[in-house]
Legacy VTK file of the C-alpha trace (Angstrom):
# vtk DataFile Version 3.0
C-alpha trace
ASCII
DATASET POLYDATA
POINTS 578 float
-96.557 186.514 85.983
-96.740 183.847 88.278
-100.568 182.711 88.240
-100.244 182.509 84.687
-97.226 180.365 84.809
-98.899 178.071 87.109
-102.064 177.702 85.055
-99.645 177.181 81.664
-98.174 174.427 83.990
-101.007 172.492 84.942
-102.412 173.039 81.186
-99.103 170.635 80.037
-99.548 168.188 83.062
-103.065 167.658 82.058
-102.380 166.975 78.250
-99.556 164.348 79.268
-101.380 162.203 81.577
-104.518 162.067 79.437
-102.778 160.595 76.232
-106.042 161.130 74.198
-106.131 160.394 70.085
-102.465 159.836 70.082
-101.388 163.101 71.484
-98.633 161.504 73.796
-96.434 161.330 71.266
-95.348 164.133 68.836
-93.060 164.111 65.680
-90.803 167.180 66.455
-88.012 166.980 63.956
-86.394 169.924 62.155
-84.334 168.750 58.485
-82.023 170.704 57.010
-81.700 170.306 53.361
-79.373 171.917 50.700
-80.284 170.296 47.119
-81.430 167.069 48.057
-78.564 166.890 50.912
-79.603 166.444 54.582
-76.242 169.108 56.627
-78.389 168.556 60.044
-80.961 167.405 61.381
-82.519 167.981 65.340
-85.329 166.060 67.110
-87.720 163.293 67.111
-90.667 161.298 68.375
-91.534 163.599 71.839
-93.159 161.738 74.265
-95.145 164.231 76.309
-96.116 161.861 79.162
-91.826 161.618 79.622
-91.101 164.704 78.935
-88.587 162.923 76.519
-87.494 161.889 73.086
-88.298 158.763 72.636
-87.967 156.548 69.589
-87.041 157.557 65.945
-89.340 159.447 63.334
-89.021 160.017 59.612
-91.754 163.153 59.589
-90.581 166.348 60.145
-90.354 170.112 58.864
-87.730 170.697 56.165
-85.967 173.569 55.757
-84.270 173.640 52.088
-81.575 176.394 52.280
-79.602 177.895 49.329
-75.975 177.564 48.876
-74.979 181.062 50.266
-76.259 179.491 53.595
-74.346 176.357 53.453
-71.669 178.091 56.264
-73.961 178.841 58.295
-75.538 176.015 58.880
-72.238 174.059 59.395
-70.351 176.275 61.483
-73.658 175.788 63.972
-73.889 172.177 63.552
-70.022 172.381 64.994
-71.494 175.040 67.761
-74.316 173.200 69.034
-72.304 169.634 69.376
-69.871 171.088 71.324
-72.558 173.669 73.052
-74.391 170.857 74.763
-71.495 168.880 76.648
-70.835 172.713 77.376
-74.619 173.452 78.516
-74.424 170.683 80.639
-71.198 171.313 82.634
-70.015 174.977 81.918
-66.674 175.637 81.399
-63.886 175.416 84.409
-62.391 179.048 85.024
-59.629 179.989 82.711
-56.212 180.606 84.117
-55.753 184.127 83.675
-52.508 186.183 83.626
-52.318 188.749 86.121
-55.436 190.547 84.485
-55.133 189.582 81.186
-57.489 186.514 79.434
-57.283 185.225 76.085
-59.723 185.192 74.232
-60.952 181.957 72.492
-62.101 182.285 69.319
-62.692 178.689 68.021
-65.893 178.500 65.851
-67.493 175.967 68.054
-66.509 177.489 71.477
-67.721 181.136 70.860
-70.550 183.089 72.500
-72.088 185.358 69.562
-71.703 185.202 66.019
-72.741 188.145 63.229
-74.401 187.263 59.797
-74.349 190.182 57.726
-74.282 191.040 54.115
-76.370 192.266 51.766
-79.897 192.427 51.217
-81.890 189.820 50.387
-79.220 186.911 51.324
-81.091 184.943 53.582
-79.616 185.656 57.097
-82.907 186.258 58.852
-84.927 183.409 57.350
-81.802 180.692 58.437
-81.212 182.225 61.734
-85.168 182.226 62.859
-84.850 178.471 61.292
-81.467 177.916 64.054
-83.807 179.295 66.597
-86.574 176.977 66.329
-83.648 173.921 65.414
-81.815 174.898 68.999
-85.832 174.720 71.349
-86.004 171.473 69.537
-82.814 170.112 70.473
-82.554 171.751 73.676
-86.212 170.784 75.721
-87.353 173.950 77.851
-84.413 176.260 76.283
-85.290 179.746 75.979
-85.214 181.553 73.166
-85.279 185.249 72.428
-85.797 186.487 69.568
-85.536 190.094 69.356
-86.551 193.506 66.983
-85.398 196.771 67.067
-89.327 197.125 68.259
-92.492 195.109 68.457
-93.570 196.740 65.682
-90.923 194.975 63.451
-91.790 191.198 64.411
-94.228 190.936 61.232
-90.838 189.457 59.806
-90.359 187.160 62.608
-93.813 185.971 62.279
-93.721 185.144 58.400
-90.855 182.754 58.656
-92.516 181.346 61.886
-94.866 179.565 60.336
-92.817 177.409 57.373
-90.700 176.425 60.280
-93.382 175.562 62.714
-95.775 172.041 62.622
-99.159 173.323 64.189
-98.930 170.148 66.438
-95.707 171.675 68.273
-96.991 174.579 69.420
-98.777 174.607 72.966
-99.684 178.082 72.962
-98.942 180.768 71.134
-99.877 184.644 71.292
-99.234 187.519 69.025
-97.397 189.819 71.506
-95.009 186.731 73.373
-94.373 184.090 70.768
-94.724 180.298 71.207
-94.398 177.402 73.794
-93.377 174.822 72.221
-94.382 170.905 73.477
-91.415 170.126 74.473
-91.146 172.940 77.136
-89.637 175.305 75.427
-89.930 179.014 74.522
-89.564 181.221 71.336
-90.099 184.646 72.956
-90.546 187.752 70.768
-88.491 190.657 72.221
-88.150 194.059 71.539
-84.100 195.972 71.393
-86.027 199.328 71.566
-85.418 199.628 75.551
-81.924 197.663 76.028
-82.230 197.484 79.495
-85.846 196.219 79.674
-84.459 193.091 78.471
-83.071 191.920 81.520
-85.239 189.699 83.223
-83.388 186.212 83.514
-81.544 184.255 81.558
-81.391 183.346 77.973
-79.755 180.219 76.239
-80.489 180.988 72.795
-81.129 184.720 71.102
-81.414 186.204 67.902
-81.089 189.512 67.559
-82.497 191.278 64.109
-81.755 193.938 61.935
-78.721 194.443 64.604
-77.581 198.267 62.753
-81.044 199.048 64.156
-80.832 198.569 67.458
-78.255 200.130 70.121
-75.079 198.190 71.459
-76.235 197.541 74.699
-78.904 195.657 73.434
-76.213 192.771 72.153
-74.914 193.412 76.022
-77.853 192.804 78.065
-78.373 189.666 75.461
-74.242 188.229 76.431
-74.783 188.755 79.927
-78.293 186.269 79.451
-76.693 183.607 78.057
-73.696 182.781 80.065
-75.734 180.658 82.397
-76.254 178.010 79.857
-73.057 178.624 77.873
-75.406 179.897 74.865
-75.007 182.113 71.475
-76.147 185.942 70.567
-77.060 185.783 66.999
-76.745 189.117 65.339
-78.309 189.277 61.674
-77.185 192.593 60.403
-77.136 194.755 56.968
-74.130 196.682 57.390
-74.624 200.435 58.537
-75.728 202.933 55.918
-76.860 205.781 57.419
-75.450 208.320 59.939
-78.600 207.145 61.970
-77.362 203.406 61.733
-75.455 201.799 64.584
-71.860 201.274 63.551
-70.529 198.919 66.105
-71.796 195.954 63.943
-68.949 197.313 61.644
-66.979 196.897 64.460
-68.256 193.152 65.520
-67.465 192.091 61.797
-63.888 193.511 62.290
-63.106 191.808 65.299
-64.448 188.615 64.825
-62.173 188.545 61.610
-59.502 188.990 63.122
-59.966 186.809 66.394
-60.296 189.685 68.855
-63.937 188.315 70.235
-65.080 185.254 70.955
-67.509 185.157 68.140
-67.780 183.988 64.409
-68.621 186.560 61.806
-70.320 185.017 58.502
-71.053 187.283 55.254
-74.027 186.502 53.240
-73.955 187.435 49.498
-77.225 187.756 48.045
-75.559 186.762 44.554
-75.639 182.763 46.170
-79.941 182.721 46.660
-81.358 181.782 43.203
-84.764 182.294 44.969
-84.532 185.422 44.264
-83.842 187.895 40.702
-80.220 188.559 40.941
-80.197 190.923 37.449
-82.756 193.087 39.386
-80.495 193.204 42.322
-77.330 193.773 40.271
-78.977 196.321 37.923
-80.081 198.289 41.216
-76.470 199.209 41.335
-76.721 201.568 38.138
-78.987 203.378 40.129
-77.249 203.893 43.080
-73.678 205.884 44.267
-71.181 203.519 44.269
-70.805 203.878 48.201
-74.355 202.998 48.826
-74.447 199.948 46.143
-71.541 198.186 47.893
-73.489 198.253 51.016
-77.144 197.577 49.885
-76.189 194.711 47.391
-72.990 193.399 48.304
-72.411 193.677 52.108
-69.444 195.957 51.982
-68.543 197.620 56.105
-67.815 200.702 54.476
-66.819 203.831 56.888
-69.715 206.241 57.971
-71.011 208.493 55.146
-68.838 211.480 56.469
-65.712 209.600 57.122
-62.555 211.297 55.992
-61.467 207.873 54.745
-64.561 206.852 52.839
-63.216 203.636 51.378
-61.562 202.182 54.336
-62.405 198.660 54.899
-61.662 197.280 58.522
-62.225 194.020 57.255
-59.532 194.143 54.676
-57.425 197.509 55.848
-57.107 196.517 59.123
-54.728 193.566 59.021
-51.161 192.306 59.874
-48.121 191.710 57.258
-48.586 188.780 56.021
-45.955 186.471 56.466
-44.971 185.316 53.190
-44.603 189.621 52.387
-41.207 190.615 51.683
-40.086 193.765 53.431
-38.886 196.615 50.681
-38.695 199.693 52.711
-34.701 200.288 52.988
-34.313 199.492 49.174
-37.456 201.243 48.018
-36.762 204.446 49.849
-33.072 204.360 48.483
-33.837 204.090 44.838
-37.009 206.962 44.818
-33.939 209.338 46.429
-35.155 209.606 49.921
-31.898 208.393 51.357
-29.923 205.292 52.602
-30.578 202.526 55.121
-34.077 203.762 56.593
-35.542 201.030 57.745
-38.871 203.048 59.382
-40.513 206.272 57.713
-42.464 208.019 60.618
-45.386 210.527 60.361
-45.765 212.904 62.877
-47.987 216.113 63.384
-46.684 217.827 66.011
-49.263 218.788 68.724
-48.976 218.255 72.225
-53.254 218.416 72.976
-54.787 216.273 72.504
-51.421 214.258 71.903
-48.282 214.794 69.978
-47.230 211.201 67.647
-47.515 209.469 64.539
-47.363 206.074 62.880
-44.265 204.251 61.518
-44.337 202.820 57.803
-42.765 199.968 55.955
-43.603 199.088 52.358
-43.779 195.336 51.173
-44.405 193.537 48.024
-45.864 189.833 47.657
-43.368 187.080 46.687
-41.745 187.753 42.994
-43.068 190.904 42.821
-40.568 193.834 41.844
-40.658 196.985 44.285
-41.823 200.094 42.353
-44.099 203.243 42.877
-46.781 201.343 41.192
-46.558 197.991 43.393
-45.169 198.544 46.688
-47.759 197.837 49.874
-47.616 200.962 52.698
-48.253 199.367 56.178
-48.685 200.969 59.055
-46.775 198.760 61.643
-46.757 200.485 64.479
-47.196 204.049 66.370
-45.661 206.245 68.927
-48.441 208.779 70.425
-48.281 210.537 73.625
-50.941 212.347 75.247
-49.548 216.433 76.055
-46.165 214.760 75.158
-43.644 217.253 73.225
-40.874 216.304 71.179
-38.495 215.364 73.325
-40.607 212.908 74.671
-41.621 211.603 71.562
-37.919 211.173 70.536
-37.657 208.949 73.685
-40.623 206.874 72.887
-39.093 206.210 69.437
-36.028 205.167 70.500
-37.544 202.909 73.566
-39.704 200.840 70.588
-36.153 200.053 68.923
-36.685 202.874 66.088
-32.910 203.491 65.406
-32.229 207.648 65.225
-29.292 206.535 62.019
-32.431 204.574 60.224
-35.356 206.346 61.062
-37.074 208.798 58.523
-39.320 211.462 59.700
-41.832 213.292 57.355
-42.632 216.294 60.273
-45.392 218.964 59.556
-43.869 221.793 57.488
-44.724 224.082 60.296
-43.159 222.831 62.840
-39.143 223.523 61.199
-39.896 227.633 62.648
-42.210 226.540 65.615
-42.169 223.704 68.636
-45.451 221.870 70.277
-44.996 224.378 73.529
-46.296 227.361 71.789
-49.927 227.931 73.665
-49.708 230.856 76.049
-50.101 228.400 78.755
-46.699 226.178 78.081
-43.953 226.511 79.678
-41.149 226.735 77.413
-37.659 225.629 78.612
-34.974 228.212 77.901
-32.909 226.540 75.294
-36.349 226.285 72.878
-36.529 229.971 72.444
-35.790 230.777 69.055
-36.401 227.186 67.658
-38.870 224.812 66.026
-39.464 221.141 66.474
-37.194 219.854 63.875
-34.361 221.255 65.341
-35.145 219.804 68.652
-36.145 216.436 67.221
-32.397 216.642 65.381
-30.777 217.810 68.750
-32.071 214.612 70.810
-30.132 212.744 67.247
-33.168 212.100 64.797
-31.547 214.234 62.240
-33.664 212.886 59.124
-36.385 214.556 58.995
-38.560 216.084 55.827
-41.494 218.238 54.624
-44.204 216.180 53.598
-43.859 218.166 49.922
-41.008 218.260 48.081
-41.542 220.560 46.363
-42.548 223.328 49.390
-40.374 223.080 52.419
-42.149 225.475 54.348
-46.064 224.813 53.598
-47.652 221.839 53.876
-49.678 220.702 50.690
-53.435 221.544 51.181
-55.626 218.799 52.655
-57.426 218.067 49.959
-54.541 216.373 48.181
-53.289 215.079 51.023
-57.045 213.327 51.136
-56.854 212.175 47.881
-53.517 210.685 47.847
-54.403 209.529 50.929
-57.711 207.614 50.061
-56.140 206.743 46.697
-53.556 204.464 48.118
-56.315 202.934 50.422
-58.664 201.780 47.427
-58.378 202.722 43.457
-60.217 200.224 40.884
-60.400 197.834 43.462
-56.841 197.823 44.071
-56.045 198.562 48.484
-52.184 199.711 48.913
-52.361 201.114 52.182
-52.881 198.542 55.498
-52.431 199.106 58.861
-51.711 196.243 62.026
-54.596 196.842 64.252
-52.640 195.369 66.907
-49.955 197.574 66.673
-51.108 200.389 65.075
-54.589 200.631 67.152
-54.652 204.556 67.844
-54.154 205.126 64.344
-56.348 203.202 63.314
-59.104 204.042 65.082
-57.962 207.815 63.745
-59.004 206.662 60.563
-61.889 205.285 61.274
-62.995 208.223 63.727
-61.950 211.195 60.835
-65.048 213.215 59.722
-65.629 215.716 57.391
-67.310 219.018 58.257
-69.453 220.176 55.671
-67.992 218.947 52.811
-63.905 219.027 54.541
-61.821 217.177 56.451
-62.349 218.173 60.202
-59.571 220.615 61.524
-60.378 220.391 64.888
-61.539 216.642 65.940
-58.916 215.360 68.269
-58.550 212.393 65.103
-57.614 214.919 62.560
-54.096 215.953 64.440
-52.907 211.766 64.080
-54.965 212.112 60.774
-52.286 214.133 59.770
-49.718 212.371 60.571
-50.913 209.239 58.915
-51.251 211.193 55.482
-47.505 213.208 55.716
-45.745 210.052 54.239
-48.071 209.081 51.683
-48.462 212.914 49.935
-44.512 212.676 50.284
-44.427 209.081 48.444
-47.094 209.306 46.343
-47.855 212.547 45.450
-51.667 213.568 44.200
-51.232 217.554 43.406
-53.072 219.645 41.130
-51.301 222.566 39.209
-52.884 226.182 39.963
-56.008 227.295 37.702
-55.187 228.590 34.783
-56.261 232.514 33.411
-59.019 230.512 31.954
-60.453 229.194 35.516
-60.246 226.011 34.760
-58.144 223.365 36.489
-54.728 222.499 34.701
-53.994 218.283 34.246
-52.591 216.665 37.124
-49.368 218.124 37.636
-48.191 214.186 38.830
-48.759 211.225 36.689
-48.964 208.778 39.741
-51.727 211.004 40.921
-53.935 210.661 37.644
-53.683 206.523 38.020
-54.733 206.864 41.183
-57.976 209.492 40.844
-60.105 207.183 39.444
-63.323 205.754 40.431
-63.153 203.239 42.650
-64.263 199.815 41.133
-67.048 197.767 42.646
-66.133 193.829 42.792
-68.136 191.776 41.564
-68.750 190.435 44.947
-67.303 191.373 48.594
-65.358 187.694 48.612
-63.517 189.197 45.394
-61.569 192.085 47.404
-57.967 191.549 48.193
-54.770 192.603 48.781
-53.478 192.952 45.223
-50.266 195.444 44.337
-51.505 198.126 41.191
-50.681 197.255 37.822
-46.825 197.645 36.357
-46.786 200.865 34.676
-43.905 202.226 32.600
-43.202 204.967 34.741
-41.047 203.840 37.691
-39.355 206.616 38.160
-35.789 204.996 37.345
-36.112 202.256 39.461
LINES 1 579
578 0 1 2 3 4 5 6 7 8 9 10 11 12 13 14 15 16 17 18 19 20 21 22 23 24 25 26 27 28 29 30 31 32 33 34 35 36 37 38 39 40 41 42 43 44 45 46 47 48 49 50 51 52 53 54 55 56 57 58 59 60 61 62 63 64 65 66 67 68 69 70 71 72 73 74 75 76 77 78 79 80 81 82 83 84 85 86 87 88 89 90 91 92 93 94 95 96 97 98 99 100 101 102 103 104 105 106 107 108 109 110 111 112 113 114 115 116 117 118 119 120 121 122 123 124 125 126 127 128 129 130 131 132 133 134 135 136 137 138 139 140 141 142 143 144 145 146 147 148 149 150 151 152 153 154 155 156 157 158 159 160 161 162 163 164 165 166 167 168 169 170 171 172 173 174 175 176 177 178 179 180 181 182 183 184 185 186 187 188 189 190 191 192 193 194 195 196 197 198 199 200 201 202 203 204 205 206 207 208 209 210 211 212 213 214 215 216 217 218 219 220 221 222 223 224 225 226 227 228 229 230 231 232 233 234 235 236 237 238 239 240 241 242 243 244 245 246 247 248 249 250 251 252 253 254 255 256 257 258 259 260 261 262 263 264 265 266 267 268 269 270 271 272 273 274 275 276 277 278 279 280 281 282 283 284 285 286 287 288 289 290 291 292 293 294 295 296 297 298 299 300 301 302 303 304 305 306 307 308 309 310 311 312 313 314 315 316 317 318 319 320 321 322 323 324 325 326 327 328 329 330 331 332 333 334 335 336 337 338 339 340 341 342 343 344 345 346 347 348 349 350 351 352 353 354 355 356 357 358 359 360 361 362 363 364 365 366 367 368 369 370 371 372 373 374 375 376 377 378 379 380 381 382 383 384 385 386 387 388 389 390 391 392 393 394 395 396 397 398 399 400 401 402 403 404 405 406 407 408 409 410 411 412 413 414 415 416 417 418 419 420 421 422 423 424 425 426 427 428 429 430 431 432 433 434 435 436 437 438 439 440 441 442 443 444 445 446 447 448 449 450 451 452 453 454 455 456 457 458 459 460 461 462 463 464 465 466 467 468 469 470 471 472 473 474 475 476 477 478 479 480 481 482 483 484 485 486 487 488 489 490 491 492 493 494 495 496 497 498 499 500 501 502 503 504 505 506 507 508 509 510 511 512 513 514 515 516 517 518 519 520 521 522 523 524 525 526 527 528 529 530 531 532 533 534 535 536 537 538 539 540 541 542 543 544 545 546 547 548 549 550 551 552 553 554 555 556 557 558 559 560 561 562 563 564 565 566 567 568 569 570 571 572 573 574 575 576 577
């Protein structure tokens, strides 16, 4: 390593003092174009006997991007002005409190950022192009640029050379990349041993085809560029496969909402017109519905064996919004499930892994009148306590300000003729002998409590409708009723997240399916998705609920990810006399 640094070293020195045939000075500029517009531009006339810039050149390499790249390229144009007064005096140490530290998520002040989407959108080509753009501005920056293995650089390689003049390039090899004349290094890296990359530091990396490489490859890659203050660049499809790495799902999620210091950017193929956008869109005809909204339009769906199937962190996962007018005490009045509850708690009683569930409220947007058919469930908050038993969950309630007079509980069936302290190794307390949780639950004064099924006070309704009234309210026609405050609600929502099935079922045994439960008590209760017993002929009777066969459907595909919000189902005539 370090003879052939030294003889790379005196290769340079040589070339600079000879100035031969004009070779001192070099016209390294990088252009970035969108439709005749110049966004950014980096570089100029490099002096190689200064090791400087110096003077002004109209020649360069253009790089004419398509309109679904425009973000991109000005959300780094932001990064890198305020990354070099950064790169040259690093940040002073943030006041933390006690052990906490905020985390700043400004666009121009954040350490990694995630382009994903779907296929064929262009975030490989423009980030390789910000690669080369950042060893231009920066002289002797190093850049990775890494694969899930060296096998996959052929990519790498392709867009290499419309983004690199032959007369920048000092040396260049197949297996290491290029040294550029200005000192600086576009190394070719490989994610398929993590920990082989550290070796130094980093200012600049790109990291492709991130769903194909492990999370502590993006690790290793953070800890490299805090010297200079730099960026991780993930360019990711979002996960597919059971084989595919799913905390890019998780780095979209949390960079949406402000949890990281990063910048997430979605890429819809639908925006390049370099490319045949019927072919892409008439893929989807071809395709299950789950696997379309991946491959074409970027969709973070759930794993292929989540419980939840159609839950979107991106658009699930998110506070109240402000402007949302809180319905719960009114709704729950007029569909007859009593006066002046102002929480409706889930709960599965367990105590292992941990007995809890989450607290609902129901909202509707500005104007809009609360029904069955338009009412918003939210998941604001949780209670869950690991080996607690009721009692202590009763406590925990009333400690987060859940009022015993206004609190509804939809309880587990089960648990009105038996209590959490029933394994053979529990000790039971005396005065539980002969009595189930609800009664102990009403003893410590939360006296409302219900079955999840109206209709069958002693058995709760199978899973599978409680899964598809569950899943229903999430997403139907494009339509998502059911939200939960990560912030709040985190537990729960990682439940949902976490659920699997088990060939072909909801897991009865994963630690997630117990506060899986609870988060699906409430919304079998409220929106009921039952089917009536098989008739003599063997066949399956309608829907014995006429919510539940609005809410059965297919789910729609948008037109494009950007089309997905929070929208309340249409007004139907049945409101059940509200």
């Amino acid at each position: 390593m370090g003879r052939a640094f030294n003889v790379r070293d005196a290769v340079y020195k040589l070339r600079r003092e000879q100035d031969l045939a004009g070779e001192r000075f070099v016209d390294l500029r990088l252009d970035f174009e969108l439709e005749g517009e110049i966004l950014y531009s980096v570089g100029d006339r490099w002096d190689r006997r200064l090791d400087d810039y110096d003077g002004e050149t109209e020649v360069g390499v253009v790089v004419r991007m398509h309109p679904g790249q425009r973000r991109a390229i000005e959300w780094f144009k932001t990064w890198m002005e305020a990354h070099a007064e950064r790169r040259r005096a690093p940040p002073p140490m943030p006041e933390l409190d006690g052990q906490a530290f905020e985390v700043d998520s400004d666009p121009s002040r954040v350490y990694s950022a995630l382009f994903a989407g779907g296929r064929r959108g262009g975030k490989t080509w423009i980030a390789v192009a910000l690669a080369v753009a950042y060893a231009i501005r920066f002289p002797s920056a190093i850049v990775w640029i890494v694969s899930p293995s060296h096998e996959k650089h052929d990519e790498i390689r392709r867009y290499m050379q419309g983004f690199l003049a032959e007369q920048w390039i000092d040396r260049e090899t197949a297996s290491e990349g290029w040294d550029l004349c200005n000192g600086s290094r576009l190394m070719l890296k490989s994610g398929h041993d993590p920990d082989g990359l550290k070796e130094g530091k980093a200012d600049f990396v790109v990291l492709n085809e991130g769903q194909k490489m492990a999370e502590r490859v993006f690790i290793v890659a953070r800890g490299a560029i805090v010297d200079s203050a730099g960026c991780v660049l993930v360019c990711a499809n979002p996960p597919v496969e059971k084989k595919d790495q799913q905390w890019v799902a998780d780095f979209a999620a949390s960079a949406a909402a402000g949890k990281r210091a990063a910048i997430y950017i979605a890429f819809n193929p639908l925006d390049n017109p370099h490319i045949d956008r019927a072919a892409l869109l008439s893929l989807a005809n071809e395709l299950d519905e789950r696997t379309a909204a991946i491959e074409i339009f970027g969709e973070f769906r759930g794993p292929k064996d989540a419980v939840a199937h159609n839950w979107l962190r991106l658009y699930n996962e998110i506070p109240v919004p402000p402007n949302y007018i809180d319905v719960t005490t009114k709704f729950l009045e007029q569909i007859g499930e009593g006066a002046n509850i102002d929480h409706l708690v889930g709960l599965d009683v367990q105590r292992i892994p941990y007995i809890g569930g989450p607290w609902y409220k129901f909202f509707v947007p500005p104007g809009v009148f609360p029904t069955l058919d338009t009412v918003l469930a939210w998941i604001v908050g949780e209670t869950v306590l690991e080996g607690g038993d009721e009692v202590e969950f009763c406590d925990g309630l009333r400690e987060a300000g859940l009022d015993p007079e206004s609190t509804l509980i939809v309880c587990d069936a089960t648990a009105e003729y038996q209590h959490s302290r029933r394994r053979l190794t529990d000790e039971v307390p005396p005065e539980w002998h002969g009595r189930g949780s609800w009664s102990i639950m009403r003893a410590e004064g939360y006296r409302r409590i219900v079955a999840p099924d109206r209709k069958m006070r002693k058995k709760n309704p199978a899973i599978q409708d409680r899964i598809r009234a569950f899943t229903s309210m999430i997403c139907s026609k494009g339509e998502r009723r059911l939200f939960a405050d990560p912030t709040k609600a985190p537990k729960t929502c990682e439940a949902i997240r976490e659920w699997r099935q088990v060939h072909g079922a909801p897991s009865r045994t994963d630690d997630q399916a117990h506060l899986g439960d609870g988060v699906s008590y409430p919304i079998i209760r409220i929106f009921p998705r039952r089917l009536r017993p098989e008739a003599k002929s063997g066949n399956p009777r309608p829907v014995q609920d006429p919510v539940a066969s609005r809410v059965d459907n297919v789910i729609a595909m948008p037109a494009r990810t950007s089309d997905l919000r929070i929208t309340p189902a249409r007004r139907g005539s049945r409101t059940r006399g509200l």
